[in-house]
N, CA, C and O atoms as a printed pandas DataFrame, in Angstrom:
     atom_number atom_name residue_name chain_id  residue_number  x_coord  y_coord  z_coord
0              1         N          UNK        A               1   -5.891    8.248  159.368
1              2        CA          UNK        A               1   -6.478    8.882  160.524
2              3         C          UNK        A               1   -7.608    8.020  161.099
3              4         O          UNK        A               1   -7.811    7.917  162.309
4              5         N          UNK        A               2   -8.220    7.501  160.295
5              6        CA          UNK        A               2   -9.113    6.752  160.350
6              7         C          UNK        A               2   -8.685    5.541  161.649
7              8         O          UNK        A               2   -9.206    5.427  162.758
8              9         N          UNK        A               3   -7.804    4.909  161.173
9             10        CA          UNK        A               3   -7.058    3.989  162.061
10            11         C          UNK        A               3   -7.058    4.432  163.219
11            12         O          UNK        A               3   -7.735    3.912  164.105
12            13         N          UNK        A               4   -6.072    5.774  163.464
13            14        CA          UNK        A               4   -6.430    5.967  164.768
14            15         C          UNK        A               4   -7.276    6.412  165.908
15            16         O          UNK        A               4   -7.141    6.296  167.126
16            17         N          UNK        A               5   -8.137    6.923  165.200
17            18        CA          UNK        A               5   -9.275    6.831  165.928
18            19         C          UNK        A               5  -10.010    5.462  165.995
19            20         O          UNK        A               5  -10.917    5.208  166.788
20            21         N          UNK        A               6   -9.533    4.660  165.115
21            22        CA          UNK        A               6  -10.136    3.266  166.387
22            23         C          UNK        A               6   -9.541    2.295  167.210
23            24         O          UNK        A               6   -9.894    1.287  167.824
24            25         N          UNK        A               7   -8.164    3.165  166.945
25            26        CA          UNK        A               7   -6.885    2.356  168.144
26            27         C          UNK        A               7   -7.409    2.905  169.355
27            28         O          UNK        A               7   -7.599    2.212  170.355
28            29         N          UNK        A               8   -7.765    4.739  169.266
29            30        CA          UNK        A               8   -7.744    5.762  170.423
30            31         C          UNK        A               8   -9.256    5.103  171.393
31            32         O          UNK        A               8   -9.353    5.159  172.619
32            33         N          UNK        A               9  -10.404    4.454  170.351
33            34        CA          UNK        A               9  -11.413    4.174  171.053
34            35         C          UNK        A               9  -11.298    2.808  171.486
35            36         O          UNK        A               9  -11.822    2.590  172.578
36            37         N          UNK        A              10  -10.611    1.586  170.774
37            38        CA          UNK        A              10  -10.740    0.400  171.274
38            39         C          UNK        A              10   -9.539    0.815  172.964
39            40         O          UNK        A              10   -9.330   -0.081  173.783
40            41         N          UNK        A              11   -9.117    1.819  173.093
41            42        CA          UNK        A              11   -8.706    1.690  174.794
42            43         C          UNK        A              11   -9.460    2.467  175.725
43            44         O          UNK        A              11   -9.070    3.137  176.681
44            45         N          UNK        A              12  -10.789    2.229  175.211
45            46        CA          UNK        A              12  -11.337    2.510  176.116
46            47         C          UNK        A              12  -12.842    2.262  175.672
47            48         O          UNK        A              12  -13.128    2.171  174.478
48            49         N          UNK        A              13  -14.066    2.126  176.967
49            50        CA          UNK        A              13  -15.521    1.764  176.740
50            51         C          UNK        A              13  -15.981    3.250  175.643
51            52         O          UNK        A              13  -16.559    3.420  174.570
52            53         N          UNK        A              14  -15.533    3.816  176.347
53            54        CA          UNK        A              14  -16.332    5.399  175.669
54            55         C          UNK        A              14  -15.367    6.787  175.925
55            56         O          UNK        A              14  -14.655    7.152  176.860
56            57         N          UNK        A              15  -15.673    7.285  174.777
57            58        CA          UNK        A              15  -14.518    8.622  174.652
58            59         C          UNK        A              15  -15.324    9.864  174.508
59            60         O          UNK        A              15  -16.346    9.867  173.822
60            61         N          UNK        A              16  -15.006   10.647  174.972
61            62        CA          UNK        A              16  -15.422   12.298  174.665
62            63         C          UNK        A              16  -15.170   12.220  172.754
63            64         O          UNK        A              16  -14.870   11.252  172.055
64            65         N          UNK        A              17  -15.387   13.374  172.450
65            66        CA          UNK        A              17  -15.445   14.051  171.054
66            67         C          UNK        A              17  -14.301   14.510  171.150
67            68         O          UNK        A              17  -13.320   14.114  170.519
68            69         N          UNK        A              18  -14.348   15.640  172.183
69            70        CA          UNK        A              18  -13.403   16.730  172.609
70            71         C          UNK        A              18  -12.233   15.509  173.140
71            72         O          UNK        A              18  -11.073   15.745  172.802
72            73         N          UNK        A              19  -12.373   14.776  173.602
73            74        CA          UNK        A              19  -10.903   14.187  174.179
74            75         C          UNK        A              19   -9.870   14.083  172.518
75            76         O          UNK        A              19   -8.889   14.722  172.137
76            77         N          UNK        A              20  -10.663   12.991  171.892
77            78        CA          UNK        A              20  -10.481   12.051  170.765
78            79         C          UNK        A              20   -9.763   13.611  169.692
79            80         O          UNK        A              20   -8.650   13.591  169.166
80            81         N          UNK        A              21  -10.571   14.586  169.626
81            82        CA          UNK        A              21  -10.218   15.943  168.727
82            83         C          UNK        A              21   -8.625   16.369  169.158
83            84         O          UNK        A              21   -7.817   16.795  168.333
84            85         N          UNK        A              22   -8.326   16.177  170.586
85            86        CA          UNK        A              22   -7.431   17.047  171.172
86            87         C          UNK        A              22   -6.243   16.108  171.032
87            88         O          UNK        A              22   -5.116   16.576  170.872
88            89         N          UNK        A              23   -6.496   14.582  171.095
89            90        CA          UNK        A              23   -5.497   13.719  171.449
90            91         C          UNK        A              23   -5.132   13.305  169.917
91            92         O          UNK        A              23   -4.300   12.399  169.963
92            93         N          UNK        A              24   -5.406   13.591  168.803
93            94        CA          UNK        A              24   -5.411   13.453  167.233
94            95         C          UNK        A              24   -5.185   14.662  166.675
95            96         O          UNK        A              24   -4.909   14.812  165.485
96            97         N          UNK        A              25   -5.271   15.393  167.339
97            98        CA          UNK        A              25   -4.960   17.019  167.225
98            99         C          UNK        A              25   -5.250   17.208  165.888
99           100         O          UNK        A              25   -4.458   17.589  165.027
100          101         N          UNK        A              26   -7.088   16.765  165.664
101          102        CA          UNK        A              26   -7.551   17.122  164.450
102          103         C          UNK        A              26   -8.757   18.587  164.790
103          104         O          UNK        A              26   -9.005   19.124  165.870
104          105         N          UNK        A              27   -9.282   18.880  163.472
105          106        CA          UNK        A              27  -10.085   20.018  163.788
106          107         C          UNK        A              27  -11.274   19.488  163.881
107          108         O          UNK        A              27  -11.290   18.420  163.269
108          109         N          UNK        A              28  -12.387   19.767  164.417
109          110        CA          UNK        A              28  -13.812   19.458  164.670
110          111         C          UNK        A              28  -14.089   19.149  163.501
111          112         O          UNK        A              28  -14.331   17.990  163.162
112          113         N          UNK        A              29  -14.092   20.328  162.575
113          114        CA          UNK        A              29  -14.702   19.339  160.831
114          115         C          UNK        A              29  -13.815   18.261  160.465
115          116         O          UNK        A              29  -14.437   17.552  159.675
116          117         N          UNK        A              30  -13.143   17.993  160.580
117          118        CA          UNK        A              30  -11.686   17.028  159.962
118          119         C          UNK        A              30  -12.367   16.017  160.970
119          120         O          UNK        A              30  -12.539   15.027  160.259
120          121         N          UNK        A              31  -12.862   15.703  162.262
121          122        CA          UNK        A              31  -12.747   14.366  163.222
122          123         C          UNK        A              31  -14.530   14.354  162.412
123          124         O          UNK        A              31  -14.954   13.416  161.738
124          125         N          UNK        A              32  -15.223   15.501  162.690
125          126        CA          UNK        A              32  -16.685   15.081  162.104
126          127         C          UNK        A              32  -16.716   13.818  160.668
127          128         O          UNK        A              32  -17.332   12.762  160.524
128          129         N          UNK        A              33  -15.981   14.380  160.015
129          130        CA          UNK        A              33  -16.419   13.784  158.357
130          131         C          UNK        A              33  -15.346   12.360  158.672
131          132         O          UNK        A              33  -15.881   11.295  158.363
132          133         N          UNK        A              34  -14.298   12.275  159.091
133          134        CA          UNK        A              34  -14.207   11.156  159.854
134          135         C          UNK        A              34  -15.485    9.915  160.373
135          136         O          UNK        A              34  -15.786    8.886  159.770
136          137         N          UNK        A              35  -15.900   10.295  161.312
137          138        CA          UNK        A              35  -16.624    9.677  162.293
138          139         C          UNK        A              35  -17.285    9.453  161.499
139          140         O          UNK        A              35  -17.358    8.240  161.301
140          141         N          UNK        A              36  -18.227   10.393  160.482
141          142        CA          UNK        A              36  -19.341    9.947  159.882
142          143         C          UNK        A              36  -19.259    8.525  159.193
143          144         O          UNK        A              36  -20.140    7.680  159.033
144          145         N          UNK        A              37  -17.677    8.530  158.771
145          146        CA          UNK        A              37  -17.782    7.327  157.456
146          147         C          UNK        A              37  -17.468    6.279  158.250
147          148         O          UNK        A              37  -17.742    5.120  157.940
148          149         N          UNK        A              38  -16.901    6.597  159.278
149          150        CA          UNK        A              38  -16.821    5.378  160.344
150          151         C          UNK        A              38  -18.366    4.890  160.990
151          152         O          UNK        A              38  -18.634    3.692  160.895
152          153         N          UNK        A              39  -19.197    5.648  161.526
153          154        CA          UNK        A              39  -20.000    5.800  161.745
154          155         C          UNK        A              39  -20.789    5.210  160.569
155          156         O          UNK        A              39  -21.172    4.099  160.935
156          157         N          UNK        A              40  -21.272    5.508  159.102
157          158        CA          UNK        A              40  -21.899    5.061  158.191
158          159         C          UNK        A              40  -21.392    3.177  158.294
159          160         O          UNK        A              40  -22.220    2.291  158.505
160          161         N          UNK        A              41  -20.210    2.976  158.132
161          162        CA          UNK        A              41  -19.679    1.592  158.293
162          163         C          UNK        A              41  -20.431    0.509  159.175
163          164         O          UNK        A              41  -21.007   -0.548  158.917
164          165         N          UNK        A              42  -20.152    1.293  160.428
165          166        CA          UNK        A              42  -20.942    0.428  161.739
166          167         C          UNK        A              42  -19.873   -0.112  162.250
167          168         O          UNK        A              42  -19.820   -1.305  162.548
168          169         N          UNK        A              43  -18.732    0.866  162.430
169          170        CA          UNK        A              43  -17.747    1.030  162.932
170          171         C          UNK        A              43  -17.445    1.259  164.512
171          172         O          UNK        A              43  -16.791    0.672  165.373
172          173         N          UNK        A              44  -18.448    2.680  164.427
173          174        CA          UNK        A              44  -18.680    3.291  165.293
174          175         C          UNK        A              44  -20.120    3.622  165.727
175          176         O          UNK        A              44  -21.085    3.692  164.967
176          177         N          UNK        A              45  -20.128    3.887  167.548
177          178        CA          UNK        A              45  -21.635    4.623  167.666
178          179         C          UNK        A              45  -21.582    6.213  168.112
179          180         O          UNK        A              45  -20.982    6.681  169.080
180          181         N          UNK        A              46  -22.187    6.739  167.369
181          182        CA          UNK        A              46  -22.198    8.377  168.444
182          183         C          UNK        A              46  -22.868    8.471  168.980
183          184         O          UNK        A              46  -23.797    7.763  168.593
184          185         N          UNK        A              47  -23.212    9.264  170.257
185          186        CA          UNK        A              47  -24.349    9.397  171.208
186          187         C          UNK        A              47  -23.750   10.606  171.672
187          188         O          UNK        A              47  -22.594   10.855  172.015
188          189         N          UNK        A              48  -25.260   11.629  171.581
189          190        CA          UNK        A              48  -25.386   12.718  171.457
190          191         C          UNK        A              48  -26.064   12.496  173.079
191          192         O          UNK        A              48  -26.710   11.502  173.413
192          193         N          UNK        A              49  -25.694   13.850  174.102
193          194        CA          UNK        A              49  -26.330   14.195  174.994
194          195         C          UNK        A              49  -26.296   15.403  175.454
195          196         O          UNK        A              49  -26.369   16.363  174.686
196          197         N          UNK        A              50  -26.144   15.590  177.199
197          198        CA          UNK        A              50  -25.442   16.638  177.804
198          199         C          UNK        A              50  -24.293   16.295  178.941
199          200         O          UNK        A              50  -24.128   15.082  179.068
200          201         N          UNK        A              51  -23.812   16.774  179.439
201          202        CA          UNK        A              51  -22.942   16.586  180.704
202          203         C          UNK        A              51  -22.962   17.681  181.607
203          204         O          UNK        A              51  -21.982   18.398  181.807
204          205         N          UNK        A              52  -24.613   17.888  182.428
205          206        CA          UNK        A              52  -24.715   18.745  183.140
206          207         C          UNK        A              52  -25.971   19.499  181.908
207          208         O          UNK        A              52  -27.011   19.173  181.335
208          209         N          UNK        A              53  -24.986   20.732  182.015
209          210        CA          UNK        A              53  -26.030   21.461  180.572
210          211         C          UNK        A              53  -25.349   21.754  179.511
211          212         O          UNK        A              53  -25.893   22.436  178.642
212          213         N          UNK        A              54  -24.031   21.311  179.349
213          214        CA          UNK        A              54  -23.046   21.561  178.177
214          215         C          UNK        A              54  -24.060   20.068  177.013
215          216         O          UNK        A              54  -24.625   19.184  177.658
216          217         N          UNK        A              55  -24.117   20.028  175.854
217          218        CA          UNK        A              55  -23.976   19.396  175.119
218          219         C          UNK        A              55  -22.432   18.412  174.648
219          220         O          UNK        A              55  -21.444   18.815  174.034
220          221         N          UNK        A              56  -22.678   17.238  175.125
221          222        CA          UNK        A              56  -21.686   16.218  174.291
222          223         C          UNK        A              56  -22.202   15.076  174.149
223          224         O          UNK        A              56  -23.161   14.435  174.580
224          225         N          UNK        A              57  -20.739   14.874  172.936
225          226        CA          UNK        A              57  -20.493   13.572  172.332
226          227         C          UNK        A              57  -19.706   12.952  172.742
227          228         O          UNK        A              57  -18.517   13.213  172.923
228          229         N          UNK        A              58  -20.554   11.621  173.033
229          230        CA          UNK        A              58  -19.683   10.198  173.391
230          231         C          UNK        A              58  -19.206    9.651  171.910
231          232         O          UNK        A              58  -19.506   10.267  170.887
232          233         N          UNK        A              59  -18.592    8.681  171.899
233          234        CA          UNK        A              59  -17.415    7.958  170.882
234          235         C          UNK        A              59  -17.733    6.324  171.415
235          236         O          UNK        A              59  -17.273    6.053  172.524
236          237         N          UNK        A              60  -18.199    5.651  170.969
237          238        CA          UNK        A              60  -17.831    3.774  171.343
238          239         C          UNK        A              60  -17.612    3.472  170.253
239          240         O          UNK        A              60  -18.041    4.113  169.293
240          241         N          UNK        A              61  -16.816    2.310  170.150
241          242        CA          UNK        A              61  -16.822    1.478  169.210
242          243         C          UNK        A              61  -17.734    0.303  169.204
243          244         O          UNK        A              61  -18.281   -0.040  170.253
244          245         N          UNK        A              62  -17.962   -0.430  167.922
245          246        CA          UNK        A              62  -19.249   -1.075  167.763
246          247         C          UNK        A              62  -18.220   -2.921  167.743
247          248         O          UNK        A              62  -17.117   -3.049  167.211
248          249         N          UNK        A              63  -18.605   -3.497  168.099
249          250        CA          UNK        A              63  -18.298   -5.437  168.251
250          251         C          UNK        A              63  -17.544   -5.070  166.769
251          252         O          UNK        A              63  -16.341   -5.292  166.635
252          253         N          UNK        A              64  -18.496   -4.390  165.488
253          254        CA          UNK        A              64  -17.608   -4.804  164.404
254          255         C          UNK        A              64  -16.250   -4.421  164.252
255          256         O          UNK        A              64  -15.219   -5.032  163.971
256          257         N          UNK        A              65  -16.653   -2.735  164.630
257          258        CA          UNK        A              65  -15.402   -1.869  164.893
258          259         C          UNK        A              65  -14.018   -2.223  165.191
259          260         O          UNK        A              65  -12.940   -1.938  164.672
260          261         N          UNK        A              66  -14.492   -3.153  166.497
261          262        CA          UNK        A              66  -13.489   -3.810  167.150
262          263         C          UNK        A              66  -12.968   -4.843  166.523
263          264         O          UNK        A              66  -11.742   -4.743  166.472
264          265         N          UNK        A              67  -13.361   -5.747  166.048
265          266        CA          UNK        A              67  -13.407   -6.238  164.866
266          267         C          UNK        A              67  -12.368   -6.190  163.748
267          268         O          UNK        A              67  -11.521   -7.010  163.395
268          269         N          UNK        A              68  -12.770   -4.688  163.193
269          270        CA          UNK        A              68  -12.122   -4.779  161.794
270          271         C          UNK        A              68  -10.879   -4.060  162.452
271          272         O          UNK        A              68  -10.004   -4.021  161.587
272          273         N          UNK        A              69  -10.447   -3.491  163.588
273          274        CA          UNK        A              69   -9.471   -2.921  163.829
274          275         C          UNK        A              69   -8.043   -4.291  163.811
275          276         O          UNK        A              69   -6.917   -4.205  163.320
276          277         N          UNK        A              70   -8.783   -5.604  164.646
277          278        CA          UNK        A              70   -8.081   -6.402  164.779
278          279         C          UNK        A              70   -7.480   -6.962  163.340
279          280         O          UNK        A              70   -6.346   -7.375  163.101
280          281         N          UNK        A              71   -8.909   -6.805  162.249
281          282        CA          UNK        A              71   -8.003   -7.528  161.190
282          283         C          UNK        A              71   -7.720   -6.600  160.347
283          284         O          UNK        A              71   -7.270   -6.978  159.265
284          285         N          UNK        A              72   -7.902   -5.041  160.594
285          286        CA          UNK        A              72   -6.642   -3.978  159.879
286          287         C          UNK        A              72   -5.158   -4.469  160.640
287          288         O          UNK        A              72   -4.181   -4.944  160.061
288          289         N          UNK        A              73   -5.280   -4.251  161.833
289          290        CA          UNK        A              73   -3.721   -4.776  162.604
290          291         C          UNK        A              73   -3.385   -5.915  162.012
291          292         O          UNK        A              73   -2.736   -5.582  161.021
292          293         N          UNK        A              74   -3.445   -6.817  162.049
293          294        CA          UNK        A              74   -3.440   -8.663  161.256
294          295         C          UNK        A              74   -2.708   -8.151  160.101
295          296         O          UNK        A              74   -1.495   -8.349  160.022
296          297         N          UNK        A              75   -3.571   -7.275  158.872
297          298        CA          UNK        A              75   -3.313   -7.113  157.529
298          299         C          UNK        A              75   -2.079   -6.129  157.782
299          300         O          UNK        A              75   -1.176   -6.320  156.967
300          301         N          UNK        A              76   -1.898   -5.410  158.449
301          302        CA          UNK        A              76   -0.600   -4.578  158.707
302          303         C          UNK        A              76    0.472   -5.291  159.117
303          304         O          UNK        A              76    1.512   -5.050  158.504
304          305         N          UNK        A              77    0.524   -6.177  160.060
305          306        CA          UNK        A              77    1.686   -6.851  160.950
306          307         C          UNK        A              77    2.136   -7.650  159.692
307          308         O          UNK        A              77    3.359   -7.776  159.627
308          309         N          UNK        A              78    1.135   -8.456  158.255
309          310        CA          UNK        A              78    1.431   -9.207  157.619
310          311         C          UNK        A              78    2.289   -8.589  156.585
311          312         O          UNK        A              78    3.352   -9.136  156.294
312          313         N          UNK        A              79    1.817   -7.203  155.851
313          314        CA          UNK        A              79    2.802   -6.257  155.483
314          315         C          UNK        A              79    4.260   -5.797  156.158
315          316         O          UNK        A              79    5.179   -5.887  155.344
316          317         N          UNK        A              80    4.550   -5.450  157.127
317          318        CA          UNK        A              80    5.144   -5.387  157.841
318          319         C          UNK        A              80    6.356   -6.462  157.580
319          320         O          UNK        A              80    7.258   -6.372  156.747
320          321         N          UNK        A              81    6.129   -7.441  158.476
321          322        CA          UNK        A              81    6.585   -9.072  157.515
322          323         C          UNK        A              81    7.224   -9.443  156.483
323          324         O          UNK        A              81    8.327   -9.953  156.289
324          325         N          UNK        A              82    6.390   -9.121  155.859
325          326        CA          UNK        A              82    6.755   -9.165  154.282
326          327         C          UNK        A              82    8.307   -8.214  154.074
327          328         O          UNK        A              82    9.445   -8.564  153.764
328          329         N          UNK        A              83    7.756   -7.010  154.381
329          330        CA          UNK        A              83    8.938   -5.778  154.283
330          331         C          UNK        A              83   10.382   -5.940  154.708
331          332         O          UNK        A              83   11.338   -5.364  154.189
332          333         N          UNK        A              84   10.452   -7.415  156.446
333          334        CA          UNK        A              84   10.906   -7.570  156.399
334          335         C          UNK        A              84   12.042   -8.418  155.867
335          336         O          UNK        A              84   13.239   -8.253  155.631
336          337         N          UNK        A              85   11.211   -9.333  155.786
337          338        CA          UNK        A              85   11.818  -10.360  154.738
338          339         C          UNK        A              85   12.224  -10.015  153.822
339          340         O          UNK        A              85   13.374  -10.361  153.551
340          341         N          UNK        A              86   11.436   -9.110  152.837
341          342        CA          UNK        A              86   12.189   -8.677  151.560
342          343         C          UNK        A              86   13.446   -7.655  152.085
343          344         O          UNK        A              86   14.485   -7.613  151.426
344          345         N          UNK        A              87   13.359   -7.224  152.731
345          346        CA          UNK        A              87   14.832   -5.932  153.048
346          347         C          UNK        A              87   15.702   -6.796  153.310
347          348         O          UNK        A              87   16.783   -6.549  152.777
348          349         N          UNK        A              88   15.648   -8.276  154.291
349          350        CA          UNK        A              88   16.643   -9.199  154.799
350          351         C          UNK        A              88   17.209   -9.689  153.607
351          352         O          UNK        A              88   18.427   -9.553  153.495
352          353         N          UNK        A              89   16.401  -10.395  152.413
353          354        CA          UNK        A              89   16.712  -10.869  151.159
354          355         C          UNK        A              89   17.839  -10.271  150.266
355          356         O          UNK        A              89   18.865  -10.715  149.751
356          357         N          UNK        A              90   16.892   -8.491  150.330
357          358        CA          UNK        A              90   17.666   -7.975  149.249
358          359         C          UNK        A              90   19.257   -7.921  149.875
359          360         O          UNK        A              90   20.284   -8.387  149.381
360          361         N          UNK        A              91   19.069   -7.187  151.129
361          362        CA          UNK        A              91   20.697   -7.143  151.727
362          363         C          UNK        A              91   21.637   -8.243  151.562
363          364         O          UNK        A              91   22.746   -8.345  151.038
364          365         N          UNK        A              92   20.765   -9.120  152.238
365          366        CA          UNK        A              92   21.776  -10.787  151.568
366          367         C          UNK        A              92   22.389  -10.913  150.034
367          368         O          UNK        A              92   23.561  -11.177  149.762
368          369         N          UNK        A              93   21.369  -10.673  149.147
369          370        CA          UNK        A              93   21.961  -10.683  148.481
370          371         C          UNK        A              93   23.414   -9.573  147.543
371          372         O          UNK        A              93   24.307   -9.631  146.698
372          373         N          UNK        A              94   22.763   -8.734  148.450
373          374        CA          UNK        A              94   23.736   -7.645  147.816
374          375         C          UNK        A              94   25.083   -8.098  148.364
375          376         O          UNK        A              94   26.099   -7.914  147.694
376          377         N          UNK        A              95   25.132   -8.748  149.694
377          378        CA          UNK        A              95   26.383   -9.156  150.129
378          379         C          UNK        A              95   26.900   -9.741  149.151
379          380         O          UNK        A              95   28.097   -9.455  149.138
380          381         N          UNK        A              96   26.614  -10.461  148.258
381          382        CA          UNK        A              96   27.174  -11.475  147.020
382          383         C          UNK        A              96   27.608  -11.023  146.162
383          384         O          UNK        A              96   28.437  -11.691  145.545
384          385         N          UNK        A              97   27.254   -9.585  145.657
385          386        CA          UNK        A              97   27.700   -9.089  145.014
386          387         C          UNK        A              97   28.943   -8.400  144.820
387          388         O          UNK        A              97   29.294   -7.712  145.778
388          389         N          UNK        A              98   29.995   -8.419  143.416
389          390        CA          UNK        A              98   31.359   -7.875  143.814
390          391         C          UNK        A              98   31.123   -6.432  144.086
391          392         O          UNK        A              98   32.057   -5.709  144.436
């Protein structure tokens, strides 16, 4: 989950709370304890305000954020890879077999 909330923020400068909750279709406590550990990381920034007189939360991601998303993707695409190669292998070889 984690992941995607920093796919959902690297497309864009800044996200609602409420957008990010609705579009992950997580619950407010479930995206909170999230954010935090993202947030503790330096992952993420929160910024607390209003919009008018409602209270909200903005969502950015931080240079590192952005960052480690690129080399979670990197470390995934390289898995990925791998998976394929080995599935291509094993099939090949099974062809050989009587």
């Amino acid at each position: 989950m984690r992941l995607a909330i920093l796919t959902v923020l690297s497309e864009t400068q800044e996200c609602k709370f409420s957008t990010l909750r609705d579009e992950l279709k997580l619950t407010d406590g479930n995206l909170n304890r999230h954010l935090r550990v993202l947030e503790q990381a330096n992952l993420l920034h929160v910024i607390k305000g209003y919009e008018g007189r409602r209270p909200t939360t903005w969502l950015r991601l931080t240079r590192q954020g952005r960052a480690a998303l690129r080399a979670e993707i990197t470390a995934l695409e390289q898995v990925i890879t791998r998976l394929r190669d080995t599935s291509t292998n094993h099939l090949d070889s099974n062809q050989d077999a009587p």
